[in-house]
N, C-alpha and C positions, 0 to 999 in steps of 0.2 A: 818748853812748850812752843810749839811752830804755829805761827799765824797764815792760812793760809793768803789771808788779803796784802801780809806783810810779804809774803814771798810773792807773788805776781808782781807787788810793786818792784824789788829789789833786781824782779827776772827783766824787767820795762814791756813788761808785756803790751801789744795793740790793744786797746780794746773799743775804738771807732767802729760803730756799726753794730756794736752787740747791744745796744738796746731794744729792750724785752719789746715785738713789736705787737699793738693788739689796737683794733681801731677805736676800741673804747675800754675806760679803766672803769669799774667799781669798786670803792670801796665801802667792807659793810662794819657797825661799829659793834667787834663783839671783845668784848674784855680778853685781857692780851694771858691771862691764865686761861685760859679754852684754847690756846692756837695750838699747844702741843707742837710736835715737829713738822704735823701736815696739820694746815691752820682749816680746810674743809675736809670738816670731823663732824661727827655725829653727836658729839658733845652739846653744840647749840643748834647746828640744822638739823632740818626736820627734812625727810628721804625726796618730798617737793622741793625742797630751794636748794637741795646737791644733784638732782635729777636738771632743774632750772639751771644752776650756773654751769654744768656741763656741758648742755645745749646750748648755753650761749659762747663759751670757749671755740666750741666748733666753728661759730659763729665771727668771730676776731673778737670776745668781748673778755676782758681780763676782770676778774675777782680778786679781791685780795681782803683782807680785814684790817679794820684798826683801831689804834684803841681809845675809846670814849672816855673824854675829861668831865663831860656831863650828862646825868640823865635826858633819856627820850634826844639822844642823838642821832643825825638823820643818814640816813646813805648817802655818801656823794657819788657824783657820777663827773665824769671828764669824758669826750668825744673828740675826734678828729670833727672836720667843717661835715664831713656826712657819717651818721651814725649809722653803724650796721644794724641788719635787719634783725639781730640776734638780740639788740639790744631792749626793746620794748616789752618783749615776752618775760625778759628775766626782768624788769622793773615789775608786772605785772603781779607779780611773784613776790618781788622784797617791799614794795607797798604794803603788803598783807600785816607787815609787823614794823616796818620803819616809812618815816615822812621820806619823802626824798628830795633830794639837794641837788639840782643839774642845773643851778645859776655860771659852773665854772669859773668860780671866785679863787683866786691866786692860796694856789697851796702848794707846798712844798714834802713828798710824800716820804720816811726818810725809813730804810727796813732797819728793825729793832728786834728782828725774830730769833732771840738766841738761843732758843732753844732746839731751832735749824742747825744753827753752826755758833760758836764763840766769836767770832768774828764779829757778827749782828752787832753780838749782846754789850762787846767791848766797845767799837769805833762807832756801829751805829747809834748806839744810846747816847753816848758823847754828845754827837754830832748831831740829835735830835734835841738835846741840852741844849748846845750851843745856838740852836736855830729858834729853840722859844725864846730863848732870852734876849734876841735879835731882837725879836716880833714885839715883847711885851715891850722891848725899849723903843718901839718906833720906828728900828731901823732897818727892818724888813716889810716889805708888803706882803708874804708867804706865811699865810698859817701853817706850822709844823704838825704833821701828823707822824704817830709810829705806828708804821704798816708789818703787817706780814709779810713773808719773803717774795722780793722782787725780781730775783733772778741772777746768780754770779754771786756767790758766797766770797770767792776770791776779790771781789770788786769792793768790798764794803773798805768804810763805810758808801753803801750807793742810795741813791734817791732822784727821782723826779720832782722838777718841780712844771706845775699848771699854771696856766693852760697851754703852755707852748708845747709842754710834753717833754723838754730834755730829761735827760737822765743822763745822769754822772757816778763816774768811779773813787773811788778814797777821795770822800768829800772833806775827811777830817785832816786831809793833809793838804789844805786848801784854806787862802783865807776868805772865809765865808759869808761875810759882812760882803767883801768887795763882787763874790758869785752872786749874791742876793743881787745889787744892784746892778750888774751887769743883766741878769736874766730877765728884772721887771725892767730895760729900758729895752726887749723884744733882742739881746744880742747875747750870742753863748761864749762860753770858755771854751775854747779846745784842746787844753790842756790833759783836762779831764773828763772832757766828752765821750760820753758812750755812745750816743745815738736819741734821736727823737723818734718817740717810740709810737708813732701814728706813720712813722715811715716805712718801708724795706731798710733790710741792711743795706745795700747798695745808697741807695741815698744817702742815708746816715753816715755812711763814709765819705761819700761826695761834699755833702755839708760839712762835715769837720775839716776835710782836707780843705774845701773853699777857706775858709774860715785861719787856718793854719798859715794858708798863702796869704793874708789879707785878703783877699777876695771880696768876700762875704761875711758878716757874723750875724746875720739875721738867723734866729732861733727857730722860725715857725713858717718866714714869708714860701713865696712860691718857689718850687724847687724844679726841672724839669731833669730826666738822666733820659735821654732816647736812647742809648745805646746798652746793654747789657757783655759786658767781654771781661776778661781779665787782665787783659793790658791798657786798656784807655778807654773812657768814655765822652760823649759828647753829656755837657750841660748847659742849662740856660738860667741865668738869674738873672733879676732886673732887666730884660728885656740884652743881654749882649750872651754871645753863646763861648764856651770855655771844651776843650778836648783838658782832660784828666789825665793823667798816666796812674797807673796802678802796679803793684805786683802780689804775687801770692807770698806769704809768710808762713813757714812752718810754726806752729805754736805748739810749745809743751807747758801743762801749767797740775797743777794741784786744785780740784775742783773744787775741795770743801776744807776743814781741817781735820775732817777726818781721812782723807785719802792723805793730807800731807802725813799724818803720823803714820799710816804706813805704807809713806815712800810710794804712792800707785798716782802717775802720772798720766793725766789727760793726754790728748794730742788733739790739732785741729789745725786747719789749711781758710788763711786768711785773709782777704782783700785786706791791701793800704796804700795808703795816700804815696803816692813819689812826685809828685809834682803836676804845675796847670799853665797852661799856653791859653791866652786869648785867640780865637777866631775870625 
């Protein structure tokens, strides 16, 4: 049986920059039997709040579902420093049937959706395991949540954690204890960085590369890229300016596990990091 998350690792696939970008996430709490393989289904919405979260997609506002450990649990909601305009209309809307929760208290969001892909069901389940029992012992500040699919089947186990917005690839192959407290002292891994997903991909690559070089490993602070090119960009953090160098990367990869079973390869053309000169 072929894993495809196991094959992207094995390939060393890039995956800086692929974080799912959306300027605000919700998620709603609907029991993890209704998510089916596409988790907005007709099964628990009502034709108003899949009409709603559409509109708000359009919007940069990302949905997802998860799954509730207790009654009359609330929607959470997570935003970048400015929430889009798409965002208030679809709260309007999920108010009707849930409290909601936009305190953006540290959570850790981790996709469990296996019945999207085996992948999910295996590393992501794990690795939402591993991350409760963190939590209960103290040794997390990230309430673990199992969401619906986040994006990159091949990336599992993946997960964001809040409020900074990172998001990481095969978290399970990570010691996770140590990602916990790096991410609540505001600083990321780049090892396994995908992307901070309140960014562009271009940034998201600029920060991991900063990060890579020593640089930077601030998770969320200010980022600036003034340039847009494929060979180098100008950035600025903390106040001193950096030129990037980049290149484009051909990627072939297996999108799901079911494309690895049969053998039908993705293809994609990918900014990465090659190195940073000060200014």
């Amino acid at each position: 049986m072929s894993f495809c998350s196991r094959l992207s690792q094995a390939a060393h696939e890039p995956f800086a920059g692929t974080g799912v970008q959306a300027r605000a996430y919700v998620f709603l709490p609907v029991a993890k039997r209704h998510w089916r393989d596409r988790a907005l289904n007709r099964l628990w919405a009502s034709e108003a709040e899949l009409a709603a979260i559409q509109a708000a997609q359009r919007a940069g506002v990302s949905t997802r579902l998860y799954n509730p450990n207790a009654e009359a649990a609330p929607a959470l909601v997570h935003a970048a420093d400015a929430a889009p305009d798409g965002l208030a209309p679809l709260l309007d809307v999920v108010r009707r049937r849930w409290r909601i929760d936009s305190t953006g208290s540290a959570r850790l969001a981790i996709c469990t959706h296996g019945t999207r892909d085996r992948c999910c069901a295996k590393f992501g389940f794990a690795t939402y395991q591993a991350a409760r029992r963190l939590y209960e012992a103290g040794l997390s500040p990230f309430a673990p949540i199992e969401c619906s699919h986040l994006g990159g089947d091949r990336f599992a186990a993946t997960g964001i954690f809040f409020p900074s917005g990172s998001m990481y690839a095969h978290m399970d192959a990570v010691d996770l204890e140590r990602l916990c407290a790096t991410e609540a002292a505001g600083r990321l891994e780049p090892t396994h960085y995908r992307g901070r997903v309140f960014e562009p991909p271009l940034v998201q690559v600029v920060r991991a590369g900063l990060a890579r070089a020593g640089v930077s490993h601030d998770s969320a602070g200010p980022l600036t890229v003034s340039e847009d090119a494929d060979s180098a960009v100008e950035a600025e953090v903390s106040g001193r300016r950096y030129r990037v160098k980049l290149r484009i990367a051909e990627v072939a990869f297996y999108g799901s596990c079911e494309a690895a079973g049969a053998a039908k390869r993705s293809r994609a053309r990918r900014r990465v990091f090659e190195g940073v000169e000060a200014l």
